[in-house]
Every structure is written in C-alpha cells, then in structure tokens.
N, C-alpha and C positions, 0 to 999 in steps of 0.2 A: 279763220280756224282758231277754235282754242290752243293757245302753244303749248298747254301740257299737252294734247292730243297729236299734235302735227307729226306726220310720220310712225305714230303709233300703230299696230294691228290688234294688239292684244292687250289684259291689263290684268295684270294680277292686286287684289286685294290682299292686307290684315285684315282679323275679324276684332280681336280685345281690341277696346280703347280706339280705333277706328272708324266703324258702324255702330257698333253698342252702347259708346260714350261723344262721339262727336271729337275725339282727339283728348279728352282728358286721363289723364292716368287712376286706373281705376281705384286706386287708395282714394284720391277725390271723391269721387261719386261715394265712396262707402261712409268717408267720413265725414258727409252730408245727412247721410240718411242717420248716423250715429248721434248727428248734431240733432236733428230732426225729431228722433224720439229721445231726447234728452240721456242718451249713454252718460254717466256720470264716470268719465273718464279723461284724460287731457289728452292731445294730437300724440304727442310721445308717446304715451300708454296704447292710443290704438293703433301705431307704425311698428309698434314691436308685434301686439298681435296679429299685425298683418303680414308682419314677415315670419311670423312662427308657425303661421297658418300655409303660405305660396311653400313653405321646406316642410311640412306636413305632408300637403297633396303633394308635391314634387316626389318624397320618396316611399309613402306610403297609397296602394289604390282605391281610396274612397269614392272618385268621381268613376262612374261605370257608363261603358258605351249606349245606353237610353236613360240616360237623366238628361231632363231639359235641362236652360238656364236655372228655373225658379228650382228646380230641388239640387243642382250647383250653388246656389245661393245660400241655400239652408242647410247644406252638408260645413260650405267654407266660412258663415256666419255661428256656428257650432263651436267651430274649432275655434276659431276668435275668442268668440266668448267664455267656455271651457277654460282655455290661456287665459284667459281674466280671471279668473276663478279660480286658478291653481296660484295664481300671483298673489291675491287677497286682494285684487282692485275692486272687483266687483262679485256681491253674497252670491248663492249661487240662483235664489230668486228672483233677485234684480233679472237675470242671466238670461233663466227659463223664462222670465214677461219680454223683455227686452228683443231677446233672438229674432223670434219671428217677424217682429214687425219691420227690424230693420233688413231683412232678408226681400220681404214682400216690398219693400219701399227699393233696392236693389232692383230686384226683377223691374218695377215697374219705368224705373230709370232708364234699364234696359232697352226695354218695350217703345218707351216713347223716343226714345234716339233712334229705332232699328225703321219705327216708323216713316220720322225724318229722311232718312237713307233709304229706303227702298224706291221713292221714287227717281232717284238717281241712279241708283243701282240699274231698275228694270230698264231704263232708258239706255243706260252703256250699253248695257246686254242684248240691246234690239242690234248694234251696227259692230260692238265686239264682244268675240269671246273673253268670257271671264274666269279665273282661276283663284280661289281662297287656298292663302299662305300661313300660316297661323301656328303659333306656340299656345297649345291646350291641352284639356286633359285627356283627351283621348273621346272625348262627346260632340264634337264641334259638329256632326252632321245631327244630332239629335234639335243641338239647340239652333241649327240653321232649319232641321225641318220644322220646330216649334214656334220660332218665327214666320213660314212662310217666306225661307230666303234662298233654299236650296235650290229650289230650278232654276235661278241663275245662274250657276255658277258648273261650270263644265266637268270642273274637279277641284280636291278638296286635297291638298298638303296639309296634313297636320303630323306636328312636330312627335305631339306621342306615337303614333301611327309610323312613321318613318324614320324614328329613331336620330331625327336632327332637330337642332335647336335653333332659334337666331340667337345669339348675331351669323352665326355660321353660315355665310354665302351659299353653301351648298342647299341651303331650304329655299334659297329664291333659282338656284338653277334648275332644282325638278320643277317647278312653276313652269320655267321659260318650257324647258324638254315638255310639260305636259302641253303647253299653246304650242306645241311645233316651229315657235319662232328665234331669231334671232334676237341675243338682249334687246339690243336697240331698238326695236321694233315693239320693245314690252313696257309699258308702263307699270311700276310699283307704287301702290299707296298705302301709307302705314301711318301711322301714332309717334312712332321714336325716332328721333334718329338715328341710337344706338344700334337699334337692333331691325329697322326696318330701311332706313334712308343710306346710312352710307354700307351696310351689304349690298343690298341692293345696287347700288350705283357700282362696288366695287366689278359687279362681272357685267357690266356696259348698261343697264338698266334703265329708261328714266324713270323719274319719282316727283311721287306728289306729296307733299308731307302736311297731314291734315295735325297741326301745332295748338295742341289745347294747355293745360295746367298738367306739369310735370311732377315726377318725385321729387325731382328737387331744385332750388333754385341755381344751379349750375346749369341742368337744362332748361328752365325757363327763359335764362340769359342766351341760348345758343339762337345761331340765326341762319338761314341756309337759303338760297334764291328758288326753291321749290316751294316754299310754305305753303300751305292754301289756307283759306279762313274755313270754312265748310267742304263739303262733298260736293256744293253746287259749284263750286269753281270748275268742278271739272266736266260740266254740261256743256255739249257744244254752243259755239256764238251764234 
C-alpha cells in the first residue's frame, strides 16, 4: 500500500500551483514565460508587478465566474504589464506586443501540467472521492471545466465563493464536512506548506506536499516528511 494512501478514504486537492504547475510557485512559471519572450525587465521589476497585480485581483473584481484560465491569464498579464508601464519600465508598445504572448505561453504551461495530472487524478477518483480546495478568484469551476477536470472532483471549496482563505484551517474543514469524513481519513495535497500542509495537518489531516520552486528561498530551504516529487507518488503500489 502506498503510505500516503494507507487508511485514507478520501482526498482533498489544491488547484494553483499543485495540478496547474506541478508544485512550482506560480511567479515561476510567469517569470519563464517573461524570460521567454524576452520581457526586458529584471526578476525584481517583475515580483513587484506580480504582487501589484495578486492585490489588484484580490480587491478589485476583474476575474468573473466564466473566464477560463487562458482569458485569467490575460486579464492578470494586463495588469502586470500596465504596472510596467505606469513605472516607466516598460514603453507602452513594448507592453501591447509583449502581453499576449506571454499570457498564451502561461496558459499553455498550464495545459501541459493539467495534462500530466489528469491521469493521476482520474485514477484516484476511480477508488476515492475527491474534493478541490482552492484560493481563487471566484472561476475555479470555469477553468476546471475548460480543462476537462471537473467531473472528478465531487465538490469544489473555493475561497472566493465561501469567503475563507488558506492559511485559515477552516477552508480544509468544509473539504473534510463536504467527504463526510473524519480528518484522519482525509488526505490533503497542496503546493505550500504555508498555506496548504501545516493547516491542513493542523485539524488531523494527512498531506502530501507536492514541493516545486518557491517564492522564496526560505521556503525552498523548508523540509517536511510528506514531500512528494510528482502527483505520481501518490498512485497506488
């Protein structure tokens, strides 16, 4: 028996940075794509527009309940780049050529992680139920049905939708109350361990913590007897 699984009945999933990115934090993946179509910007310049952008969508509502990923992508690669643009980092041409591509190179990053992950997904989901856990913007069933990832998943906690956040425990115990089970019984797999591994654990939880490239090198340093390398760790022996 795989030991993350032993004694398990149920498992609750993250969506960000979990399935979408394989564990990497998604400032990564963006500042990939940044690198990619040559942004002429430094990592400092694009960690600012990335956090001017997550406190944008956070208290303003841009992303609306049927935008997929790909037009999430290009609403949140806008505001980035605009913030460049009011900075003087980047003309505003540069901005208009630049945006799109690296919105489209996003999605596509997306696409081919969710890939990877579905066939693990669909396999959990044949022997337990499964529950998505997730801090987003209030689209997480759009962009699970634009993936073809929704009829897995039994029910869907999202954070805009129910008014909890993680780290806040309370968003992994409507998970458990929605599997009708007991912590113990529930497995959690997340990205962080701020905000998915030790809530989690705190209301009796176990977890799998799928450990890619972090915000920052404090978390890259952390270490935890859960880690997994991939999502296939967690395929039975």
């Amino acid at each position: 028996m795989n030991r993350f699984l032993d004694g398990v009945r149920g498992i609750i999933f993250d969506y960000g940075g979990t399935i979408d990115t394989g564990g990497d934090h998604w400032s990564e993946v963006i500042w990939k794509a940044y690198q990619e179509e040559s942004v002429p910007v430094s990592k400092d310049q694009f960690r600012d527009a990335y956090v001017f952008a997550e406190r944008e969508l956070a208290k303003t509502r841009h992303i609306l309940p049927h935008h997929n990923f790909r037009d999430l992508m290009r609403i949140k690669m806008r505001i980035e780049f605009d913030w460049l643009v009011e900075q003087g980092i980047l003309s505003s041409d540069k901005a208009d050529a630049l945006c799109g591509p690296v919105a489209e190179r996003c999605y596509d990053a997306a696409r081919r992680s969710v890939e990877r992950a579905k066939p693990v997904i669909e396999t959990l989901a044949i022997q337990y139920p499964l529950v998505l856990v997730s801090n987003f913007y209030g689209n997480v069933e759009a962009v699970l049905t634009d993936f073809d990832l929704r009829k897995y998943f039994k029910t869907i906690v999202e954070s805009a939708v129910v008014g909890v956040r993680k780290p806040d425990p309370k968003i992994f115990a409507l998970g458990v109350e929605a599997l009708g089970m007991k912590p113990e019984e529930v497995l959690v797999v997340g990205d962080s361990l701020r905000k998915d591994i030790l809530p989690a654990e705190s209301i009796g939880c176990r977890v799998a913590w799928i450990k890619g490239k972090g915000w920052t090198p404090e978390e890259d340093a952390q270490i935890h007897p859960g880690i997994i390398p991939s999502l296939r760790a967690l395929l039975p022996d």
